[in-house]
C-alpha positions as CSV (number, residue, x, y, z in Angstrom):
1,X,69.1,-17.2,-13.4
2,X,72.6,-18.2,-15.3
3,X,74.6,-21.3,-14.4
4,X,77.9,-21.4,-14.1
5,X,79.8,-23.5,-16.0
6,X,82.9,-25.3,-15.5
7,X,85.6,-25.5,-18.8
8,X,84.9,-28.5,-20.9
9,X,81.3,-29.1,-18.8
10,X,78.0,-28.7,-19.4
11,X,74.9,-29.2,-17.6
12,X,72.6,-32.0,-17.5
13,X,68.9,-30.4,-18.8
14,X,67.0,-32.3,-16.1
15,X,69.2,-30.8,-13.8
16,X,69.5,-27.3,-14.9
17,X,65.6,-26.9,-15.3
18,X,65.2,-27.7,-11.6
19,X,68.0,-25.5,-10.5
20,X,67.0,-22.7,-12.5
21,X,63.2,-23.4,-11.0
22,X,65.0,-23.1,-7.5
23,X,66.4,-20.2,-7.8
24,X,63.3,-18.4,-8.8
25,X,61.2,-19.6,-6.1
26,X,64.2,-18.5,-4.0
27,X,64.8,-15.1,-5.7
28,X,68.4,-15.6,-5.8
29,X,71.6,-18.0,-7.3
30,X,72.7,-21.1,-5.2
31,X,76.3,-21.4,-4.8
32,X,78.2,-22.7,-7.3
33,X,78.8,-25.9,-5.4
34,X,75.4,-26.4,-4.8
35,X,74.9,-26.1,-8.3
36,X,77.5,-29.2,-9.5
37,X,76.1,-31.2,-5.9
38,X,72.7,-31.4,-8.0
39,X,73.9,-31.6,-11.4
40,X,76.4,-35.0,-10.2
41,X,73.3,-36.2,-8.4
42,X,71.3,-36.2,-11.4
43,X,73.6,-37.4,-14.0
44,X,75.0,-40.0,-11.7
45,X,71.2,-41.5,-11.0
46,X,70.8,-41.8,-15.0
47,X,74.6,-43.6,-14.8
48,X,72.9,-45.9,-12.6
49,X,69.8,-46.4,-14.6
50,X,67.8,-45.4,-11.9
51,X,66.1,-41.8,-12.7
52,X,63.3,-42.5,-14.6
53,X,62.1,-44.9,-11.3
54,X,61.9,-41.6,-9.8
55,X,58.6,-40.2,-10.2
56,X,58.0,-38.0,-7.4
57,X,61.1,-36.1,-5.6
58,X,62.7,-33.4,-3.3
59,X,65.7,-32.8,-2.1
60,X,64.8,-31.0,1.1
61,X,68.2,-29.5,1.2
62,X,70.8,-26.6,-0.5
63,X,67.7,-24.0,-1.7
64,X,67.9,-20.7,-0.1
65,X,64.0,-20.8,1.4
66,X,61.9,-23.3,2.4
67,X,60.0,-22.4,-1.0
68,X,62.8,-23.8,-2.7
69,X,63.0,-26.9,-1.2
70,X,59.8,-27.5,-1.6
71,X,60.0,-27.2,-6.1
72,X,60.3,-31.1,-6.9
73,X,63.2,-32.5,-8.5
74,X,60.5,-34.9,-10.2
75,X,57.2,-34.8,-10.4
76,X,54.7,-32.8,-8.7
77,X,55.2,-30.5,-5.8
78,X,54.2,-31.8,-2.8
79,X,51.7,-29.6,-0.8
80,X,53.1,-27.7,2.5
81,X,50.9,-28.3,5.8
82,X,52.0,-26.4,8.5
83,X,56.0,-26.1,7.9
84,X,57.2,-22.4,8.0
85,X,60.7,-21.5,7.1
86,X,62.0,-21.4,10.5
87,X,61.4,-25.4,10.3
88,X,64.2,-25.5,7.0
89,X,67.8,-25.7,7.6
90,X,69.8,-25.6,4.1
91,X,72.3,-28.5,5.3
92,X,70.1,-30.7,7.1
93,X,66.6,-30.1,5.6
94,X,63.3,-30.1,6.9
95,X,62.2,-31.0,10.6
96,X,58.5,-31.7,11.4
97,X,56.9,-31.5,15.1
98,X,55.0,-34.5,15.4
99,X,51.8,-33.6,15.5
100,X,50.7,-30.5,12.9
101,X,52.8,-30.6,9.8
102,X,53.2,-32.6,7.2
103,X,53.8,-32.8,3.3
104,X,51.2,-34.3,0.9
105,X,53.6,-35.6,-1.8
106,X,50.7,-35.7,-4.2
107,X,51.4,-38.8,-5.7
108,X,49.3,-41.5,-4.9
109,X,50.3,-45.0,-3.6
110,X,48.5,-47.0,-6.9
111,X,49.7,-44.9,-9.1
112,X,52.9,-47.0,-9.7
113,X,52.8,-50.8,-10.7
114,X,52.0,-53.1,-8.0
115,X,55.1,-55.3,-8.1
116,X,57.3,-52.4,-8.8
117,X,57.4,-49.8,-6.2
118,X,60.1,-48.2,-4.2
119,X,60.1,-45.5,-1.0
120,X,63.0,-43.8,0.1
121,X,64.4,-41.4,2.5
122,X,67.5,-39.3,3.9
123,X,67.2,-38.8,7.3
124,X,69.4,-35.5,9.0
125,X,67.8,-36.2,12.6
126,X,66.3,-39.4,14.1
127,X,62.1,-38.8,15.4
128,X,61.7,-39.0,19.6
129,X,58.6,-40.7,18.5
130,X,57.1,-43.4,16.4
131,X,57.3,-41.6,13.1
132,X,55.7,-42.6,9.7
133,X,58.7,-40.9,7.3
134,X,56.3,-41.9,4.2
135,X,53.5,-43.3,4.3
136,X,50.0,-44.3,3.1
137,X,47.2,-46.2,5.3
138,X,46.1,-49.3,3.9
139,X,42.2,-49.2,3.1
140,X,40.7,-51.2,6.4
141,X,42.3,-51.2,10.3
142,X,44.9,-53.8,9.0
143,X,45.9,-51.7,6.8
144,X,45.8,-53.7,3.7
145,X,47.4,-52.1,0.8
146,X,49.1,-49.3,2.6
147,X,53.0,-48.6,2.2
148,X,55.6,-47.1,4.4
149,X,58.6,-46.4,6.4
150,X,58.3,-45.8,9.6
151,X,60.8,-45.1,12.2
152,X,61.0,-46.0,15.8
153,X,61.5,-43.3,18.8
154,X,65.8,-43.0,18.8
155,X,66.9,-45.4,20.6
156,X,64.7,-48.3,19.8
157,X,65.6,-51.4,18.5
158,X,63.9,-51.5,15.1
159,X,62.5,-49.9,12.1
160,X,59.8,-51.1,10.0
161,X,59.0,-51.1,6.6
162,X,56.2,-52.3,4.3
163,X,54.7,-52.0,0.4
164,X,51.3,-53.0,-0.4
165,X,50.9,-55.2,2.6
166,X,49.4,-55.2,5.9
167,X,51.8,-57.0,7.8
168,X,54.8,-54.8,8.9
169,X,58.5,-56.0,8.4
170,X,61.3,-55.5,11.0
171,X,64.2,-55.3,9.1
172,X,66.6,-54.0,11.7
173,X,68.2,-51.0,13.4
174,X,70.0,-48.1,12.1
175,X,70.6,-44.4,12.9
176,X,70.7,-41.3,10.5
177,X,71.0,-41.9,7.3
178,X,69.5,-43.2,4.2
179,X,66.2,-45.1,4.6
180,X,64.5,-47.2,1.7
181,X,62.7,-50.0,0.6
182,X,61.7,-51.5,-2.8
183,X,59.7,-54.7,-4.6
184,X,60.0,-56.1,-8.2
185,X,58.3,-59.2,-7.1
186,X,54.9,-60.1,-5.8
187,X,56.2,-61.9,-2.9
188,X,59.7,-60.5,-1.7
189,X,60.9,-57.0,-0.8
190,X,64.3,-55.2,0.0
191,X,64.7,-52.7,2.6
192,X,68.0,-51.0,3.0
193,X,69.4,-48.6,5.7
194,X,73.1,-48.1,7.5
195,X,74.6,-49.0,3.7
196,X,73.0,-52.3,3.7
197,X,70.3,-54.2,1.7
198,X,68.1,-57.0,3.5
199,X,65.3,-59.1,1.7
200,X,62.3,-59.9,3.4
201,X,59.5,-62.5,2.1
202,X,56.2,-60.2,2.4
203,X,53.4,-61.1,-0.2
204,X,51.7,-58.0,-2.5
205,X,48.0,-56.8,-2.2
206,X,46.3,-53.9,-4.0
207,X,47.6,-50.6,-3.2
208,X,45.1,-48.4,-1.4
209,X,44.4,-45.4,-3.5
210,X,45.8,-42.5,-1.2
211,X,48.3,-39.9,-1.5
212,X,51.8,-40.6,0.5
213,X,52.2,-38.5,3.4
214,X,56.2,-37.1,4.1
215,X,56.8,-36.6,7.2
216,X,53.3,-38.6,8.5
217,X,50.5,-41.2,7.7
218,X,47.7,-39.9,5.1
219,X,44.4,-42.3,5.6
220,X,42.3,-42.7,2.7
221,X,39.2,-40.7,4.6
222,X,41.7,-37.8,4.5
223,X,42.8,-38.1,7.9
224,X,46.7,-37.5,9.1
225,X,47.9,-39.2,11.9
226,X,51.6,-40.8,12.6
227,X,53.4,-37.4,12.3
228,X,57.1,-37.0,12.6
229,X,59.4,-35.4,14.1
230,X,62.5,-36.7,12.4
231,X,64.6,-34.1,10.0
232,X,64.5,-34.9,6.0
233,X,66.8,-33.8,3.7
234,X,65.2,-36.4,0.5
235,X,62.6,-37.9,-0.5
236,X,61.8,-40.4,-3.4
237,X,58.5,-42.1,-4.4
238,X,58.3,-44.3,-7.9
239,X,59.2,-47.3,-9.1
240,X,61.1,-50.1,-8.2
241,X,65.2,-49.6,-8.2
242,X,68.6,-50.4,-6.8
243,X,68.2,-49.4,-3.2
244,X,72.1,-49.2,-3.1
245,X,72.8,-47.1,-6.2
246,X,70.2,-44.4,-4.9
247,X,72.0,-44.2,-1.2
248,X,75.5,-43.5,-2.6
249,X,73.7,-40.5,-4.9
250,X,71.8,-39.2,-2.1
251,X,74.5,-39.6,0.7
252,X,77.0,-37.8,-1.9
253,X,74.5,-35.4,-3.1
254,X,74.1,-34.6,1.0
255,X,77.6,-34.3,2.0
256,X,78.1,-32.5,-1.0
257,X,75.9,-29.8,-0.1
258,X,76.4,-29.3,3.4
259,X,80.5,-28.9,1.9
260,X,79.3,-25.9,-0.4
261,X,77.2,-24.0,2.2
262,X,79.7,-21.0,3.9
């Protein structure tokens, strides 16, 4: 596929490789707005510093097919359990059903630092359930180790995050929206939703060695459990990073695509 080019602009490479590797699992171009949404997104997250802390990524949003949506922006592609196209919307991404489907990000939750981790998450449509958005069980019933966000049923009061640790961490309430929490200390995390970042004293343990779920809870005897119903639009897994920085890219990058759809 050609990009289109604006007088005087070019392209970021990062960016055009995975647009170009969209639109061939797509068999056709994306719109030309689509195009520049991406290409902003990218070179504004190395702007901020913050792209090479991304090592696993899709934006579930602005391909043509599911199969597009599904080609990482970083990293490996995650493997597809049960979604079928009629699940992908191109403006509001990918809706689960709480109990069959699920993404296996294929990127495992020691396979960043242990003091340096981050999760993070758009979320289109608040889950009816208890949702696990990302997430990977800890290696005994406490959970030690495991990582996550998980989402209350709408209307609840809380949502609770947690990296490396088996106790769980309220940080607050929130609706749609940008979801994400990250450490770069062995004792204190940040969690940020609704535009705002809250820090939380919660102590580091080994990381379990299991592959995150998206979109449910991946147990390191292979079982799935904790699915969601909630509707995704991103996804990030990787290092730790400014929490704020990557919302205002992902909520622009969002907007920005729903503008450029007819």
């Amino acid at each position: 596929m050609t990009l289109v080019w604006r007088p005087g602009f070019q392209f970021d490479a990062d960016a055009s490789t995975y647009i170009e590797a969209v639109e061939a699992a797509d068999t056709q171009a994306l719109e030309t707005g689509v195009r520049y949404a991406i290409n902003d997104f990218v070179i504004g997250c190395k702007n901020d510093g913050i792209w090479d802390a991304i090592k696993a990524s899709c934006i579930l949003a602005g391909a043509r097919t599911l199969a597009g949506a599904l080609v990482p922006l970083v990293g490996t592609a995650p493997t597809n359990y049960n979604f079928v196209s009629g699940d992908y919307d191109r403006e509001t991404g990918l809706v689960g059903d709480g109990s069959t489907k699920y993404l296996d990000s294929n990127r495992n939750n020691n396979a960043d630092p242990q003091a340096n981790r981050h999760l993070a998450a758009h979320v289109s449509t608040l889950p009816s359930q208890l949702s696990h958005i990302i997430s990977a069980k800890g290696e005994d019933a406490g959970e030690i180790g495991g990582s996550r966000i998980e989402l209350s049923a709408t209307g609840a009061p809380n949502y609770q995050l947690c990296i490396d640790l088996s106790t769980t961490t309220v940080i607050g309430s929130s609706g749609a929206g940008f979801y994400g929490v990250t450490r770069n200390s062995s004792s204190t995390i940040t969690a940020r939703s609704a535009q705002v970042s809250n820090s939380a004293s919660q102590g580091s343990t080994t990381p379990s060695s299991v592959n995150y779920g998206v979109q449910a809870r991946i147990q390191p005897n292979g079982t799935v459990n904790a699915y969601s119903n909630a509707r995704l639009s991103f996804y990030s897994i990787g290092e730790s990073l400014d929490l704020a920085a990557l919302d205002t890219r992902v909520s622009t990058l969002i907007t920005a695509i729903g503008a450029a759809i007819p």
